[in-house]
mmCIF entry with sequence, helices, sheets and N, C-alpha, C, O atoms, coordinates in Angstrom:
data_MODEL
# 
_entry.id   MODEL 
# 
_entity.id                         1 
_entity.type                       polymer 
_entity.pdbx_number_of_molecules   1 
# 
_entity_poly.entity_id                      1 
_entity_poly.type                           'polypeptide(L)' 
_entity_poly.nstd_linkage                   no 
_entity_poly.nstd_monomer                   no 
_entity_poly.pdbx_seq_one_letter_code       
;(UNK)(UNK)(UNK)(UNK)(UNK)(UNK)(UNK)(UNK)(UNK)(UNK)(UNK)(UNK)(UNK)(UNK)(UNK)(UNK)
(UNK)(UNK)(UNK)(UNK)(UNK)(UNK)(UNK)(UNK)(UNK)(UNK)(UNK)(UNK)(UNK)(UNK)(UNK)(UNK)
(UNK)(UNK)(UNK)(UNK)(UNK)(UNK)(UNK)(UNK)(UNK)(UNK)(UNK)(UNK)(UNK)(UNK)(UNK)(UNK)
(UNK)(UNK)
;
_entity_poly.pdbx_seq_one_letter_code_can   XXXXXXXXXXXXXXXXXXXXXXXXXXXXXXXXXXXXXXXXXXXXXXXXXX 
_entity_poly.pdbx_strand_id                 A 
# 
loop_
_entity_poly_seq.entity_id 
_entity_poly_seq.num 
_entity_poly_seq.mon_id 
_entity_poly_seq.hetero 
1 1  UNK n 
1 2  UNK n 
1 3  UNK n 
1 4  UNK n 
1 5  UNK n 
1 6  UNK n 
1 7  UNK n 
1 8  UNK n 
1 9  UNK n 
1 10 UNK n 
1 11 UNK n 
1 12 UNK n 
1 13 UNK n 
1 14 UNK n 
1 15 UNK n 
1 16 UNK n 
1 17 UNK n 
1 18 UNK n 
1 19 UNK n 
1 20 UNK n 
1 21 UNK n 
1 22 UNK n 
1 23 UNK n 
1 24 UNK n 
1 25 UNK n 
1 26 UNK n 
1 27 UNK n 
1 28 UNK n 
1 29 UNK n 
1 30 UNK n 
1 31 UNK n 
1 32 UNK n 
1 33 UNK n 
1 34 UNK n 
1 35 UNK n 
1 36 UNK n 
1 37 UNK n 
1 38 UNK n 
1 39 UNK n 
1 40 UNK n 
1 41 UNK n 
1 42 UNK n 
1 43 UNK n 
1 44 UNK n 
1 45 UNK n 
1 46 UNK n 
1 47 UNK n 
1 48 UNK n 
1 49 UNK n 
1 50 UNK n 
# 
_struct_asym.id          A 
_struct_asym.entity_id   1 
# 
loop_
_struct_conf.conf_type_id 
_struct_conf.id 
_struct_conf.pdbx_PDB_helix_id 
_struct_conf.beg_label_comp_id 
_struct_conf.beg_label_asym_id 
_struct_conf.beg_label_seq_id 
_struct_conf.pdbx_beg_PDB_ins_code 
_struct_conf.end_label_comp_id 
_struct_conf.end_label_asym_id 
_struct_conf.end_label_seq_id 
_struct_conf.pdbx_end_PDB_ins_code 
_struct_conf.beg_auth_comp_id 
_struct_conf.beg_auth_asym_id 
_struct_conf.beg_auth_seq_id 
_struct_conf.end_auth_comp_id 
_struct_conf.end_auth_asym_id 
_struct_conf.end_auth_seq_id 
_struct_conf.pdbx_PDB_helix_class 
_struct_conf.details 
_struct_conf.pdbx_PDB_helix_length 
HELX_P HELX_P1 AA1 UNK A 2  ? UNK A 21 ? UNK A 2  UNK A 21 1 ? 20 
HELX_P HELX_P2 AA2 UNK A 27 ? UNK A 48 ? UNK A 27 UNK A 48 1 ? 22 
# 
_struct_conf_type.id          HELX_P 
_struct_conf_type.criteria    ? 
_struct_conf_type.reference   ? 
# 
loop_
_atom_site.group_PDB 
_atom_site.id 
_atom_site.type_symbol 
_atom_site.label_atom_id 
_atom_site.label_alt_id 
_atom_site.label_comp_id 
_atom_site.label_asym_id 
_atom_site.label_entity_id 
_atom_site.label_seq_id 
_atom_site.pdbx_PDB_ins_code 
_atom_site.Cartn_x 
_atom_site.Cartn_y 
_atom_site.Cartn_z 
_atom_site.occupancy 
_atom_site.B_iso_or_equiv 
_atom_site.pdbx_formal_charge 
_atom_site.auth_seq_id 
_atom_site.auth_comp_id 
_atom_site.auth_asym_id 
_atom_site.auth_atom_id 
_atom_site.pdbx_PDB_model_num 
ATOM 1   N N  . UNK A 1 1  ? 0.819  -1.183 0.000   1.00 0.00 ? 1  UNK A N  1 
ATOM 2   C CA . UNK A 1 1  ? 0.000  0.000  0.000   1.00 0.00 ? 1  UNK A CA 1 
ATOM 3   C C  . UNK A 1 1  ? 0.871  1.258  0.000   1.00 0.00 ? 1  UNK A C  1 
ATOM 4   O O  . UNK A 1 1  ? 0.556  2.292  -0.590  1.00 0.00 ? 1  UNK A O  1 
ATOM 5   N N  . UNK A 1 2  ? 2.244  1.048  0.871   1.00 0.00 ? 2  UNK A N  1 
ATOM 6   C CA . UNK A 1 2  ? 2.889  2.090  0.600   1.00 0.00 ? 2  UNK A CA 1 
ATOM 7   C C  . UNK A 1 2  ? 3.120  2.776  -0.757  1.00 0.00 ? 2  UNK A C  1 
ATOM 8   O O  . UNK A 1 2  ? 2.906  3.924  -1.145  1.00 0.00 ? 2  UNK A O  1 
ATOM 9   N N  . UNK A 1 3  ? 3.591  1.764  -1.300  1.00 0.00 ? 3  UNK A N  1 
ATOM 10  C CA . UNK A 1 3  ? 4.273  2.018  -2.682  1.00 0.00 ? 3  UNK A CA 1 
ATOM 11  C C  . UNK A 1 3  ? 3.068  2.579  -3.863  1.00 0.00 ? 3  UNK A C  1 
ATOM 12  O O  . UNK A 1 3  ? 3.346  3.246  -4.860  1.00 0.00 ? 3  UNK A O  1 
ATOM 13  N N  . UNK A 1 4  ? 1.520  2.067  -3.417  1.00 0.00 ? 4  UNK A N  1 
ATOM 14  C CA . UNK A 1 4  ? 0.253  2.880  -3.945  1.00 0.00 ? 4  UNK A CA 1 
ATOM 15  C C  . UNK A 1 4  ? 0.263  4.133  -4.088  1.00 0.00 ? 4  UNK A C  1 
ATOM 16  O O  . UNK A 1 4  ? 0.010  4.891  -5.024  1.00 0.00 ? 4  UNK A O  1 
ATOM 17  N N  . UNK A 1 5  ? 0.797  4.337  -2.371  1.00 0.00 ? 5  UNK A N  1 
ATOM 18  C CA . UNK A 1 5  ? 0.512  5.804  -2.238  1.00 0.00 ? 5  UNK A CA 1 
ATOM 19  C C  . UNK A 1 5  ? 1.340  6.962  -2.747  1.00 0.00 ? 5  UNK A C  1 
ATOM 20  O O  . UNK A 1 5  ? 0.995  8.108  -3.038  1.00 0.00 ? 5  UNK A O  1 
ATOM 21  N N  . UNK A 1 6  ? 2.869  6.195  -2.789  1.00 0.00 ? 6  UNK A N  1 
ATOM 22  C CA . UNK A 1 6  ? 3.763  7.094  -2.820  1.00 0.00 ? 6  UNK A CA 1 
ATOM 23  C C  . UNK A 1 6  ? 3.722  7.194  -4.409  1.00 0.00 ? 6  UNK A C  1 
ATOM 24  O O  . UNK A 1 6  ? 4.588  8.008  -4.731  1.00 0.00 ? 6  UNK A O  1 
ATOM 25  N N  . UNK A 1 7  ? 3.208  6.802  -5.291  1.00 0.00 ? 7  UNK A N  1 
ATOM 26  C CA . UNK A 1 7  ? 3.123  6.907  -6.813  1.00 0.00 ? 7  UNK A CA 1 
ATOM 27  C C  . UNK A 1 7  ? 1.798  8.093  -6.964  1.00 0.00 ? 7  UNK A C  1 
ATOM 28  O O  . UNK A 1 7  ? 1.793  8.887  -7.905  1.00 0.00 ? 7  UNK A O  1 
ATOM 29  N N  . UNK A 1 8  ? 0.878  8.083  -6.078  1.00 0.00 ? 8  UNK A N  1 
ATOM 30  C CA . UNK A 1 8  ? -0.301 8.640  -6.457  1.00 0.00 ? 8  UNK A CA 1 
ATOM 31  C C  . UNK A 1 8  ? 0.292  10.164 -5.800  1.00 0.00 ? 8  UNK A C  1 
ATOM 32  O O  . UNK A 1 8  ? -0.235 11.215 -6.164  1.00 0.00 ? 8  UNK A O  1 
ATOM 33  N N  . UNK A 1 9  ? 1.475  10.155 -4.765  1.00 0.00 ? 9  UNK A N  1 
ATOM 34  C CA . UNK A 1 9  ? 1.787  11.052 -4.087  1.00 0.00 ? 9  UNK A CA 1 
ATOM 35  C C  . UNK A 1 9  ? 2.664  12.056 -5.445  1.00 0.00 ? 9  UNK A C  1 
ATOM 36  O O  . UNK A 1 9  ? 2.621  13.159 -5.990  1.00 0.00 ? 9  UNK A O  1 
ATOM 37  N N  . UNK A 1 10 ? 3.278  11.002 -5.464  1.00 0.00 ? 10 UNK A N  1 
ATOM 38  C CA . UNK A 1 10 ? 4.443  12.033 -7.578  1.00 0.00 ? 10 UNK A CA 1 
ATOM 39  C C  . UNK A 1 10 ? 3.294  11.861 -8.508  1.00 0.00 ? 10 UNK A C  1 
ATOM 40  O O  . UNK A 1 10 ? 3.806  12.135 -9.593  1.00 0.00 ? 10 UNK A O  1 
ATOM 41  N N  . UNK A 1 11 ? 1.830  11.521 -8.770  1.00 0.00 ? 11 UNK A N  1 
ATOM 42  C CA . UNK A 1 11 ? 1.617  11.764 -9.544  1.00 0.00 ? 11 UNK A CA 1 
ATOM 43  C C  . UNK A 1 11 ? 1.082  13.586 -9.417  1.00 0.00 ? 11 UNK A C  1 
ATOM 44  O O  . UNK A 1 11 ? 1.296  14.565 -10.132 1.00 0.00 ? 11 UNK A O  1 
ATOM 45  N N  . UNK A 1 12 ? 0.179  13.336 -7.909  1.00 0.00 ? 12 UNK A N  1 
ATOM 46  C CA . UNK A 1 12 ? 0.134  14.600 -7.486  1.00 0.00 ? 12 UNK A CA 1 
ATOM 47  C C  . UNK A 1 12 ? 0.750  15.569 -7.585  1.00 0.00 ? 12 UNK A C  1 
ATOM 48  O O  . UNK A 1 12 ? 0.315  16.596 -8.106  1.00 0.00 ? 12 UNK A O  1 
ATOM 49  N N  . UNK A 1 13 ? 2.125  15.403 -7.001  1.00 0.00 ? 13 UNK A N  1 
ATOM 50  C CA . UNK A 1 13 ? 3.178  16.545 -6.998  1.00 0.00 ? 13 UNK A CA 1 
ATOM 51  C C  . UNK A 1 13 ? 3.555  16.885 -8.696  1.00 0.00 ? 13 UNK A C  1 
ATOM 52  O O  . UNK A 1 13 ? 4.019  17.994 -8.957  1.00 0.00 ? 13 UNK A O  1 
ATOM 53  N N  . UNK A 1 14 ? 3.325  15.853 -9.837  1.00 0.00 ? 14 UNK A N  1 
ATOM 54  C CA . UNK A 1 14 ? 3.740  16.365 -11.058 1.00 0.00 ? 14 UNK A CA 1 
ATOM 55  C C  . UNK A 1 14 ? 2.741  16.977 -12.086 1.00 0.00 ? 14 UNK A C  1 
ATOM 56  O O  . UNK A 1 14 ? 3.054  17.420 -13.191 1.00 0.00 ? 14 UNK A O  1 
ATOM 57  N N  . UNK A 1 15 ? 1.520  16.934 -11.563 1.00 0.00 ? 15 UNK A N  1 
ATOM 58  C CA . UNK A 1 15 ? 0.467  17.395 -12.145 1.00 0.00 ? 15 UNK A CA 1 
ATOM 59  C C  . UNK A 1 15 ? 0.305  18.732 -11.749 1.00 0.00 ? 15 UNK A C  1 
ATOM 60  O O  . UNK A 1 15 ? 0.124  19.657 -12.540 1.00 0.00 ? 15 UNK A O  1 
ATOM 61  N N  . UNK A 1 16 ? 0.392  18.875 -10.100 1.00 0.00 ? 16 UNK A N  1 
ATOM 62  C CA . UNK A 1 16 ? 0.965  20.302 -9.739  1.00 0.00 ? 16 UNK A CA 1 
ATOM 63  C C  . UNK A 1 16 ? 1.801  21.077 -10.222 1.00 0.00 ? 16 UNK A C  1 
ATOM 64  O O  . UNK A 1 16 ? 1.301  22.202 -10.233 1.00 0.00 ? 16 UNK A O  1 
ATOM 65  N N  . UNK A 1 17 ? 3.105  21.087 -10.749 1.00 0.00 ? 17 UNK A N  1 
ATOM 66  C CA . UNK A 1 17 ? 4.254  21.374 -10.876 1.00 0.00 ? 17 UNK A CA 1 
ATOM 67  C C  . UNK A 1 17 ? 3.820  21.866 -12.586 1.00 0.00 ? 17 UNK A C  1 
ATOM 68  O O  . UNK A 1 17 ? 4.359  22.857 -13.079 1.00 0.00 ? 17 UNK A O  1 
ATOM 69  N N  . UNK A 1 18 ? 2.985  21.188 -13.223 1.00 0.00 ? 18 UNK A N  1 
ATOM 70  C CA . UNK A 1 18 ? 2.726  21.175 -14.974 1.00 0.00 ? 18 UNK A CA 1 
ATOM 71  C C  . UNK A 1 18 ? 1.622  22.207 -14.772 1.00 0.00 ? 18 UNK A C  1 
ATOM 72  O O  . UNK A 1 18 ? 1.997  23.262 -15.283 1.00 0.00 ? 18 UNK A O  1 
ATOM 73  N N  . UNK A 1 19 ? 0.406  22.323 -14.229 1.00 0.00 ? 19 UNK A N  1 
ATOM 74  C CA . UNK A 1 19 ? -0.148 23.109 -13.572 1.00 0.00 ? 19 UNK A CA 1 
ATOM 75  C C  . UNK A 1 19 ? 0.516  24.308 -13.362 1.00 0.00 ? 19 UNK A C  1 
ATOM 76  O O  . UNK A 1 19 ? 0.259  25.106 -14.264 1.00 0.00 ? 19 UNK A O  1 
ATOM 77  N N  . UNK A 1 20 ? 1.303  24.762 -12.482 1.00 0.00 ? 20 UNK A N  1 
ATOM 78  C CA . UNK A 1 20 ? 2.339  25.903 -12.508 1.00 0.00 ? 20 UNK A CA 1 
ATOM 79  C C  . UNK A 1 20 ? 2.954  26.783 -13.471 1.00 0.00 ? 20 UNK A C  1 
ATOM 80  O O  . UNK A 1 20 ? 3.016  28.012 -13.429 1.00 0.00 ? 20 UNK A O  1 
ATOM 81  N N  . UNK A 1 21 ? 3.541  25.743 -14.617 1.00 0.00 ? 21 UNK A N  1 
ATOM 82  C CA . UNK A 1 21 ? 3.996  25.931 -15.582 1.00 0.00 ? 21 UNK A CA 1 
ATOM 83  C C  . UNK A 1 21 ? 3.469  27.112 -16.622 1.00 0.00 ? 21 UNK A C  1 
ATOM 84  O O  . UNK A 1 21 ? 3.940  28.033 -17.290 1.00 0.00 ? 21 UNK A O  1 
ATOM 85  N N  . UNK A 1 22 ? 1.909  26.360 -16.267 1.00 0.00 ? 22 UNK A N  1 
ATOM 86  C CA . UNK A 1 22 ? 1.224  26.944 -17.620 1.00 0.00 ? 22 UNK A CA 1 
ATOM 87  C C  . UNK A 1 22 ? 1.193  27.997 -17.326 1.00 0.00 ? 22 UNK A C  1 
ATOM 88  O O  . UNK A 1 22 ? 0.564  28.476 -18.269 1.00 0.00 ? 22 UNK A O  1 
ATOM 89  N N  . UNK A 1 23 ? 1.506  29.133 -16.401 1.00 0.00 ? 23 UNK A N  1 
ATOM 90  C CA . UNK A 1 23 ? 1.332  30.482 -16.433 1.00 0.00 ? 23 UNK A CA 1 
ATOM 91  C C  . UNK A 1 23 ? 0.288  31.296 -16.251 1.00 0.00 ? 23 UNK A C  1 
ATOM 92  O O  . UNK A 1 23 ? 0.154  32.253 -15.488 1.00 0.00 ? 23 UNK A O  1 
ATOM 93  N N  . UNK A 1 24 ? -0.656 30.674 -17.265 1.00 0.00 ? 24 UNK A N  1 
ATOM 94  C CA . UNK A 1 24 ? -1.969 31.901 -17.759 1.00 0.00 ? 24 UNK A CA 1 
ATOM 95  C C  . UNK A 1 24 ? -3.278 31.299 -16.278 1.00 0.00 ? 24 UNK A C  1 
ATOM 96  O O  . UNK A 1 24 ? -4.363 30.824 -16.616 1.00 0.00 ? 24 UNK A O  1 
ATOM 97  N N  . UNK A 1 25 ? -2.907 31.439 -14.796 1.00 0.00 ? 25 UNK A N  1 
ATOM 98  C CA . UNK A 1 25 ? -3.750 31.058 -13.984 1.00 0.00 ? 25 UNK A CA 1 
ATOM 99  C C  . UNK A 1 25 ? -3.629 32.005 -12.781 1.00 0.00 ? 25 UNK A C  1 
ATOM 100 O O  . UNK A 1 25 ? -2.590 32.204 -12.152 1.00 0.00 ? 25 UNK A O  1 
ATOM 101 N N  . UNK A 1 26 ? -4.659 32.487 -12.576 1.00 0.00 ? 26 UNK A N  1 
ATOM 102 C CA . UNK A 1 26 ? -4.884 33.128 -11.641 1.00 0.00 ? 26 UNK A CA 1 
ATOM 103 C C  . UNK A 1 26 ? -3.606 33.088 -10.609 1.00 0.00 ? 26 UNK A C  1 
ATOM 104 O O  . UNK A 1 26 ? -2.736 32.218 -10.648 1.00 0.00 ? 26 UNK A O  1 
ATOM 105 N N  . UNK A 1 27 ? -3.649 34.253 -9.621  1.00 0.00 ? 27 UNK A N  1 
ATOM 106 C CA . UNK A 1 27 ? -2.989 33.912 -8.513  1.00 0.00 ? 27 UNK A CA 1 
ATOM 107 C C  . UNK A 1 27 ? -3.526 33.333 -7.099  1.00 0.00 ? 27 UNK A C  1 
ATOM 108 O O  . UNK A 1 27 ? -2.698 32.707 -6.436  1.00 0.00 ? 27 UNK A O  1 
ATOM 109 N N  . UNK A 1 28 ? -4.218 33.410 -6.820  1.00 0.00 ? 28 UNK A N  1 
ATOM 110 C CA . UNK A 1 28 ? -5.297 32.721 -5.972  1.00 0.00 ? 28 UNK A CA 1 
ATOM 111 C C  . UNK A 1 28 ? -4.964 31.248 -6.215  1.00 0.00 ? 28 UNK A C  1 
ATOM 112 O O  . UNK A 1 28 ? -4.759 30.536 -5.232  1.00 0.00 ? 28 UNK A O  1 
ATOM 113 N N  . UNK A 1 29 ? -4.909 30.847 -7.183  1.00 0.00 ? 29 UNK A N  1 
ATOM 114 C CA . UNK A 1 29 ? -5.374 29.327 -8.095  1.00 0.00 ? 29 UNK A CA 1 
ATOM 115 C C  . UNK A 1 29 ? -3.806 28.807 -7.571  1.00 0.00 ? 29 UNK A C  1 
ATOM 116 O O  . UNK A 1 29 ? -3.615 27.795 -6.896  1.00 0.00 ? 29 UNK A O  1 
ATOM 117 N N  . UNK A 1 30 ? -2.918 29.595 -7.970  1.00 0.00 ? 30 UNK A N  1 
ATOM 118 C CA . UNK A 1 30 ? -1.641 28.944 -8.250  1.00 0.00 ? 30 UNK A CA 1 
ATOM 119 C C  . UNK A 1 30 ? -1.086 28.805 -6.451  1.00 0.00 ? 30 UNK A C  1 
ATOM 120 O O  . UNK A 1 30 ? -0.366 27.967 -5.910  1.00 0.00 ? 30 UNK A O  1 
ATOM 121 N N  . UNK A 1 31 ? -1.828 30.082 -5.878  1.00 0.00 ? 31 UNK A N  1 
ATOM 122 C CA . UNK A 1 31 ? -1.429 29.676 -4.391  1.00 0.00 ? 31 UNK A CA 1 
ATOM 123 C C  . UNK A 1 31 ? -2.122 28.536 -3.728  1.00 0.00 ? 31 UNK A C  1 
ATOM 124 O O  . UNK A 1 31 ? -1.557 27.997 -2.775  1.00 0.00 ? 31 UNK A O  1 
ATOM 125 N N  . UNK A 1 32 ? -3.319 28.098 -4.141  1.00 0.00 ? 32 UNK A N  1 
ATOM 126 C CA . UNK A 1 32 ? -4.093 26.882 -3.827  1.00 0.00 ? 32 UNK A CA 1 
ATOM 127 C C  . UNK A 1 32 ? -3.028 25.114 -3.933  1.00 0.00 ? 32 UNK A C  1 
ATOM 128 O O  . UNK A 1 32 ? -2.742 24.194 -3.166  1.00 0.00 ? 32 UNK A O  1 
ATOM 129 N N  . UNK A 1 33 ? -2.749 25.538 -5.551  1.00 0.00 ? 33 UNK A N  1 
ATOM 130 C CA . UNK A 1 33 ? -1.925 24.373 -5.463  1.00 0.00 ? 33 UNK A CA 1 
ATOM 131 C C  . UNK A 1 33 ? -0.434 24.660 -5.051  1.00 0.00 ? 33 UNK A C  1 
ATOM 132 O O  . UNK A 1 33 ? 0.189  23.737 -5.577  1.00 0.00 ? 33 UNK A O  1 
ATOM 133 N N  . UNK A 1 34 ? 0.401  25.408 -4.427  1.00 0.00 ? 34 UNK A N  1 
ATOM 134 C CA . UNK A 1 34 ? 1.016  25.414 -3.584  1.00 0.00 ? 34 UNK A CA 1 
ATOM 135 C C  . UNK A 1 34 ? 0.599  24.696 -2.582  1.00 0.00 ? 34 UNK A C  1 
ATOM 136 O O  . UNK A 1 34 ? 1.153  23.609 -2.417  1.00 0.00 ? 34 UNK A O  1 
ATOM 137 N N  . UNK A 1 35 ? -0.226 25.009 -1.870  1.00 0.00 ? 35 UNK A N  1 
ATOM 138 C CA . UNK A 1 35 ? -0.605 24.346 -0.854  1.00 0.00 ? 35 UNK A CA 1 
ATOM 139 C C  . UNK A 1 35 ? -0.655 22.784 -1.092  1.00 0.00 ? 35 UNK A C  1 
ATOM 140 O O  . UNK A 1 35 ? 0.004  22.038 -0.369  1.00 0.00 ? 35 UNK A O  1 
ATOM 141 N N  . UNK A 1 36 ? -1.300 22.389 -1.928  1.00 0.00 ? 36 UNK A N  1 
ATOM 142 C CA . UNK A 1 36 ? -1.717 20.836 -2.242  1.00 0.00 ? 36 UNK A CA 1 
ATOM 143 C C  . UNK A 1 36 ? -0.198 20.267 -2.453  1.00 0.00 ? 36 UNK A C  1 
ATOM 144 O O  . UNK A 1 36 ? 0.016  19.268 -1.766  1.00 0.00 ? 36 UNK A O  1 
ATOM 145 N N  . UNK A 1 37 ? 0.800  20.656 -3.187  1.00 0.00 ? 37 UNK A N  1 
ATOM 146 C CA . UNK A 1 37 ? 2.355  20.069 -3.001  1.00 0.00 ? 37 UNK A CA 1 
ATOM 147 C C  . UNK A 1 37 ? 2.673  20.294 -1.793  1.00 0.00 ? 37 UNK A C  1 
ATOM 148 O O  . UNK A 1 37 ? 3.183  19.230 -1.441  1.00 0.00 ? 37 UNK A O  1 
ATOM 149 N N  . UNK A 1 38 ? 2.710  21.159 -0.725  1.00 0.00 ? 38 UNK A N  1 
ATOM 150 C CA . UNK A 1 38 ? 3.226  21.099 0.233   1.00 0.00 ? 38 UNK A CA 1 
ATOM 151 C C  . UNK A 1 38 ? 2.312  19.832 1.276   1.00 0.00 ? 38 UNK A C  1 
ATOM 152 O O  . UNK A 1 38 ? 2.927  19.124 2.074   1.00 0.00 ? 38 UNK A O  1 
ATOM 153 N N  . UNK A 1 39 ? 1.162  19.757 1.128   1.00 0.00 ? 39 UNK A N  1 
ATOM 154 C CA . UNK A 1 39 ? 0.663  19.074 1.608   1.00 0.00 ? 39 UNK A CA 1 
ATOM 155 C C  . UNK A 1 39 ? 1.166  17.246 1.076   1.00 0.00 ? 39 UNK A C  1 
ATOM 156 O O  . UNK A 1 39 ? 1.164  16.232 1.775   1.00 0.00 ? 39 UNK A O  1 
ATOM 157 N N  . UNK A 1 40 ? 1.471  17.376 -0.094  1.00 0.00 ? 40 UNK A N  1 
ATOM 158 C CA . UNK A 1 40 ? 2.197  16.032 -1.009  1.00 0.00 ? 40 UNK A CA 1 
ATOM 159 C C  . UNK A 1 40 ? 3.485  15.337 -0.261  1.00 0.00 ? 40 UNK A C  1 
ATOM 160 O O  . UNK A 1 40 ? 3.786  14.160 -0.063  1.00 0.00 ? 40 UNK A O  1 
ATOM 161 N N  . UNK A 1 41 ? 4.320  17.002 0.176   1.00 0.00 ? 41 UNK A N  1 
ATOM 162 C CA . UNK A 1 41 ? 5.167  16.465 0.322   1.00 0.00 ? 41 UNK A CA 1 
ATOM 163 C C  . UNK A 1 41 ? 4.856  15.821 1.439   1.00 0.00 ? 41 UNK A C  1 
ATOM 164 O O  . UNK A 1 41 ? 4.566  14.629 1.542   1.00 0.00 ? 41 UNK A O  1 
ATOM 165 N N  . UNK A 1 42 ? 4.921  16.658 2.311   1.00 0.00 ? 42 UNK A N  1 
ATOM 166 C CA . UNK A 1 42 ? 4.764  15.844 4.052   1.00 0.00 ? 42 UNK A CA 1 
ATOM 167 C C  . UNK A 1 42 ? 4.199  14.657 4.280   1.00 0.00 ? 42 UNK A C  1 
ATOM 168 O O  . UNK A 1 42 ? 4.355  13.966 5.286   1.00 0.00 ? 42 UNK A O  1 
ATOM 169 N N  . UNK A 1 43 ? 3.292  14.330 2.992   1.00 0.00 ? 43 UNK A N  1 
ATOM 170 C CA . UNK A 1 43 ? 2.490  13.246 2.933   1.00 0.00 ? 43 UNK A CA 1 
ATOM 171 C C  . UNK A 1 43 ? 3.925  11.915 2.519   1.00 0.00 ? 43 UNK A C  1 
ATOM 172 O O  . UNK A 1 43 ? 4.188  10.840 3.059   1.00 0.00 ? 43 UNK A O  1 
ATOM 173 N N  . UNK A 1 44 ? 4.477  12.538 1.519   1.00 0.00 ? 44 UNK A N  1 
ATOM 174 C CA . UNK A 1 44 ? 5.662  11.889 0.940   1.00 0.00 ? 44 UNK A CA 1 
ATOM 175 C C  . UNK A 1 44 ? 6.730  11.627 2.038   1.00 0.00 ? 44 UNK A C  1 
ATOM 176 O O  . UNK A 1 44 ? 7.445  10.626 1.984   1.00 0.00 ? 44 UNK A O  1 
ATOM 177 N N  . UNK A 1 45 ? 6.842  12.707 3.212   1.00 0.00 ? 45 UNK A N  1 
ATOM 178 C CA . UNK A 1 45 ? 8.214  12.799 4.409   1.00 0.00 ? 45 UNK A CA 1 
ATOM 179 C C  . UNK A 1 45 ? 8.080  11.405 5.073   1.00 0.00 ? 45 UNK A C  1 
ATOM 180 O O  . UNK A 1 45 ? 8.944  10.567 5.331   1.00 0.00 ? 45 UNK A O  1 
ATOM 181 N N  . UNK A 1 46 ? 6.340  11.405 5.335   1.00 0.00 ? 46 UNK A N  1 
ATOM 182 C CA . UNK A 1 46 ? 5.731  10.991 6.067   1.00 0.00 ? 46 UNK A CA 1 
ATOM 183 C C  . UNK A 1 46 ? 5.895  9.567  6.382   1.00 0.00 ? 46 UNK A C  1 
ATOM 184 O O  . UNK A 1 46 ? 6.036  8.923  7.421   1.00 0.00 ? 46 UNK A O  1 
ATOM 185 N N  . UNK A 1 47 ? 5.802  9.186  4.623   1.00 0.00 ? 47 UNK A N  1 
ATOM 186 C CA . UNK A 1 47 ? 5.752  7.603  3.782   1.00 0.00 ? 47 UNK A CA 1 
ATOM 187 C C  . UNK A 1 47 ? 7.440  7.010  4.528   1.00 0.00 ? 47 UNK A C  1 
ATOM 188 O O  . UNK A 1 47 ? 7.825  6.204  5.375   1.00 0.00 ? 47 UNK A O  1 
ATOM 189 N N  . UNK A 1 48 ? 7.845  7.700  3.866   1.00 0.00 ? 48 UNK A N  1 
ATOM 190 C CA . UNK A 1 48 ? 9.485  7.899  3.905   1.00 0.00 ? 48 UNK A CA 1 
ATOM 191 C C  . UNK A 1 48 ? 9.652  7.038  5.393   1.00 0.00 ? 48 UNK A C  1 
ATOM 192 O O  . UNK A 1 48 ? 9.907  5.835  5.335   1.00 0.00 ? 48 UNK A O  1 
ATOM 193 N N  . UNK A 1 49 ? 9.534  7.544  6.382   1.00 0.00 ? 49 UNK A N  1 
ATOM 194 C CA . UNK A 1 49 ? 10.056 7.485  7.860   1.00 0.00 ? 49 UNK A CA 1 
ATOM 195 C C  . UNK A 1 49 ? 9.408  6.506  7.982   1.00 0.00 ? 49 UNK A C  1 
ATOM 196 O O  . UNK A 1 49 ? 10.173 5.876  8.712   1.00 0.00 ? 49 UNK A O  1 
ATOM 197 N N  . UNK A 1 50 ? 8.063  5.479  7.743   1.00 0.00 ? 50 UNK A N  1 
ATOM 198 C CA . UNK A 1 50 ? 7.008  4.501  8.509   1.00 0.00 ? 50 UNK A CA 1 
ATOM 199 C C  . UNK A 1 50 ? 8.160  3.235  8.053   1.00 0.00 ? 50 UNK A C  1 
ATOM 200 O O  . UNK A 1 50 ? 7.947  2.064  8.367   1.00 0.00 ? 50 UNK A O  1 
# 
């Protein structure tokens, strides 16, 4: 299950990151998914240490 999560965790973080990219998005929007990677990662720190 780990290894479930931690794939769905980079798919997250890379859909975010492509998301970013595109530029033409609000700022509101782009600070939202900030949040959702930071939330990825810790989720990812998290995996890491169990």
């Amino acid at each position: 299950m780990r290894n479930e999560l931690r794939s769905e965790i980079t798919g997250i973080l890379l859909t975010s990151e492509l998301a970013l990219r595109h530029g033409a998005i609000p700022e509101e929007v782009a600070a939202k998914i900030h949040l959702v990677q930071d939330m990825a990662q810790k989720m990812r720190a998290r995996l890491h240490v169990m």
